[in-house]
C-alpha positions as CSV (number, residue, x, y, z in Angstrom):
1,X,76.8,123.5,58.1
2,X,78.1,127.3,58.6
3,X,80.8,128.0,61.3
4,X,78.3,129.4,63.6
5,X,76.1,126.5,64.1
6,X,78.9,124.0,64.1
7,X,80.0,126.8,67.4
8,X,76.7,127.0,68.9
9,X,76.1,122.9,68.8
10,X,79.3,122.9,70.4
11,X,78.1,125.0,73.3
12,X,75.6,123.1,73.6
13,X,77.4,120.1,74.1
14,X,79.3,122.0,76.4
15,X,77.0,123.3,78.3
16,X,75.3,119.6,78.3
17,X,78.9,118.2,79.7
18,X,78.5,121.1,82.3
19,X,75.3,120.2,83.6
20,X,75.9,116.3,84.4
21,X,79.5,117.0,85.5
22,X,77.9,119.7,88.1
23,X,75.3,117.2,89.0
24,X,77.7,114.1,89.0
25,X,79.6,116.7,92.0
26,X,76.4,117.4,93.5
27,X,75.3,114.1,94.1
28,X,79.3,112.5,95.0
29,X,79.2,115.9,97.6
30,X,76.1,114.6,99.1
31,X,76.9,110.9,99.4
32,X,80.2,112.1,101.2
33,X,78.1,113.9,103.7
34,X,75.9,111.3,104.2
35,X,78.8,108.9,104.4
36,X,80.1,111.4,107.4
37,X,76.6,111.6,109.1
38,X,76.4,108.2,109.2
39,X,80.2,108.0,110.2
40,X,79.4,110.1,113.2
41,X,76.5,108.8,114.4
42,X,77.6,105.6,114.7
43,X,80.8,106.9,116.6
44,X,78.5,108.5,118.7
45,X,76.4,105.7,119.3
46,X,79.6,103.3,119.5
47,X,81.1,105.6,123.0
48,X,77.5,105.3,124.5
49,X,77.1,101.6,124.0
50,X,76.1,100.5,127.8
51,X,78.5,97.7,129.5
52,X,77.1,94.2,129.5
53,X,74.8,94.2,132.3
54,X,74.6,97.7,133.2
55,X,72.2,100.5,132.9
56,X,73.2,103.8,131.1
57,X,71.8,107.3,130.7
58,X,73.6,109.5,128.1
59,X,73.8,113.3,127.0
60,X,76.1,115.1,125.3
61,X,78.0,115.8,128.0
62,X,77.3,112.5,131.0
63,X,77.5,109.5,131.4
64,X,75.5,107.5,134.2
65,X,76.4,103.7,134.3
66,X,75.0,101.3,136.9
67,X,75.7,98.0,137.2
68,X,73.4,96.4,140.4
69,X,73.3,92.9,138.5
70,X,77.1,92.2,137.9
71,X,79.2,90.5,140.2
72,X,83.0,90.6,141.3
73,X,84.2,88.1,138.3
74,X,82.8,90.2,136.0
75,X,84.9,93.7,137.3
76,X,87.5,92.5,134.4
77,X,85.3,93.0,131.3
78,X,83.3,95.7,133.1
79,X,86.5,97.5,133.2
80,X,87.4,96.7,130.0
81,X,83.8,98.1,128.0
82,X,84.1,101.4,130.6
83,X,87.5,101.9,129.1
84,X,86.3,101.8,125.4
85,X,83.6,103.9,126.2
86,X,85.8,106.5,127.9
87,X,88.7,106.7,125.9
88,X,85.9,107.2,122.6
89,X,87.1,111.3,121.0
90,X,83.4,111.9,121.5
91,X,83.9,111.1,125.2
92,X,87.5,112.5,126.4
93,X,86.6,115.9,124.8
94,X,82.6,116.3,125.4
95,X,82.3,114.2,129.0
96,X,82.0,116.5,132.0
97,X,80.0,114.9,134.5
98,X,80.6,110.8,134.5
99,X,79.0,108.5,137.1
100,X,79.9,104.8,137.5
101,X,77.6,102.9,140.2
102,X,76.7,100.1,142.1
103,X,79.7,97.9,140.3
104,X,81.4,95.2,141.4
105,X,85.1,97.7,140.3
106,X,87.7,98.0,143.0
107,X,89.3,100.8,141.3
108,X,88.9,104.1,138.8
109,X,89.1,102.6,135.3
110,X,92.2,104.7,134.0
111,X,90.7,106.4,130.9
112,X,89.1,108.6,133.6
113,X,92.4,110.5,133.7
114,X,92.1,110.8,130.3
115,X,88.6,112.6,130.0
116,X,89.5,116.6,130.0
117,X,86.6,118.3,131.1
118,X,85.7,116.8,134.3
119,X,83.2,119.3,136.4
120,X,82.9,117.3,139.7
C-alpha cells in the first residue's frame, strides 16, 4: 500500500472517530437538557403543590390557597406545607401577589417575609 492511501484511510478513520464523537456530544448535550427540563419542571410543580385539604390557583407570579374544609388542629401541618411552598427559589423570587384564605391559621406563616417581590 503507497504512503498516500495508508494517509487518506487514516483520514478516514479520522474523520469516522469525528463523526461519533460529535454525535456521542450531541446526544450527552441533549440528555443534559432534558435532564434540566425535567429538573425544572418538577421544581416548579413541587412549590405549587396545594396543602392537604386546600384549593390552589397558580401563575407564574400568585399564589391563591383556600382552605374552607380544614379545621384548627390541622393549622400545624397547614403551616408547615405553606412554608415549603413559599420558601421554594421559584416562589421567593417570582411570587408577587400571594393569597391564603379561609384557614384555620392564627398567624402569617414566616416564609412570607422571605418572598421579595410582594405587590400588595
Amino acid at each position: 500500500m503507497s504512503r498516500k492511501t495508508t494517509r487518506s484511510r487514516a483520514i478516514q478513520r479520522l474523520q469516522f472517530v469525528f463523526i461519533l464523537q460529535s454525535k456521542q456530544d450531541r446526544e450527552m448535550w441533549f440528555a443534559v437538557a432534558l435532564f434540566t427540563l425535567v429538573a425544572c419542571v418538577d421544581a416548579i410543580s413541587n412549590t405549587t403543590q396545594c396543602p392537604t385539604g386546600c384549593n390552589c390557583q397558580v401563575t407564574s407570579s400568585s399564589l391563591a390557597v383556600e382552605c374552607r374544609r380544614l379545621h384548627a388542629d390541622d393549622e400545624k401541618q397547614l403551616s408547615i406545607e405553606l412554608d415549603s411552598i413559599l420558601s421554594a427559589e421559584h416562589a421567593v423570587i417570582h411570587l408577587t401577589s400571594p393569597s391564603i384564605e379561609r384557614t384555620p391559621l392564627t398567624f402569617v406563616p414566616s416564609s412570607v417575609c422571605e418572598l421579595v417581590n410582594l405587590l400588595h
